[in-house]
N, C-alpha and C positions, 0 to 999 in steps of 0.2 A: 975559511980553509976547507978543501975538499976532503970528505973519506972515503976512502976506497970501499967500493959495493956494501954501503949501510943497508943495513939488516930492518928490512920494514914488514911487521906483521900487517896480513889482508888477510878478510875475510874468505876463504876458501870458492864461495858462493858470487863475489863480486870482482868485478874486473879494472884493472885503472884505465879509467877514460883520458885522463890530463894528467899534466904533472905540473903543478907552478912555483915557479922558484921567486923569492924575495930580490929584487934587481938592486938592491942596496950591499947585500952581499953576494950575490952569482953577476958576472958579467955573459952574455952570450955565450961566449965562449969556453965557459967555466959550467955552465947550466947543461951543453951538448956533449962535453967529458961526463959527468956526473949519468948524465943521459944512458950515453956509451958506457963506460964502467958498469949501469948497472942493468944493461941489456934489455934496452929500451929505444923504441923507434920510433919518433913523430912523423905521423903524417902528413902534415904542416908544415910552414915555417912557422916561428915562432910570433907569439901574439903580444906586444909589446902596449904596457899601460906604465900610468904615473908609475906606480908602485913592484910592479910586477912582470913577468916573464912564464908563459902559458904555451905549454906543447901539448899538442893534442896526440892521442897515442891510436883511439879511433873513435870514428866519428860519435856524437850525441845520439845514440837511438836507443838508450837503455829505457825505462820507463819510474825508475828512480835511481835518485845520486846522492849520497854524501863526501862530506872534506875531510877528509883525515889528515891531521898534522904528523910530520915524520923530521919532527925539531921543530925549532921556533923559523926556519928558511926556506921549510919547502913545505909543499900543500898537495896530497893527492886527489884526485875526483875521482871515486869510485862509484860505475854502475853496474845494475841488477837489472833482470827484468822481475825477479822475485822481492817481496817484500823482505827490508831488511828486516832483525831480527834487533832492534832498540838495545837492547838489555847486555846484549853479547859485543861486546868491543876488543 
């Protein structure tokens, strides 16, 4: 089930590169609401694997990236060009 504009603490310092949703529970359609709702625009279409559903928000040119979970269904890639700071989540 979708919630309307869930509340995802980032790092001030880093950016969301992707957003990948779990395809067992978002269908397309449900992944691009979610998307929209929470004022967010792929540049892509969407990158479809076994497991998973991957919008790219912009391109890869950060020079590091981590995954932050924001539930057990969705996955954000967050980049930097500054080194993150480990300790601070």
């Amino acid at each position: 089930m979708l919630r309307k504009k869930e509340k995802i603490k980032v790092n001030i310092n880093m950016e969301i590169q992707a957003v990948i949703f779990k395809n067992k529970y978002y269908s397309t359609a449900e992944a691009r609401k979610w998307l929209k709702d929470n004022n967010h625009k792929p540049i892509k279409r969407v990158h479809k694997t076994t497991n998973y559903l991957r919008y790219r928000l912009t391109e890869p040119t950060y020079k590091y990236y981590i995954t932050k979970s924001a539930g057990k269904k969705i996955k954000l890639v967050m980049g930097t060009n500054k080194k993150p700071n480990q300790n601070k989540q």
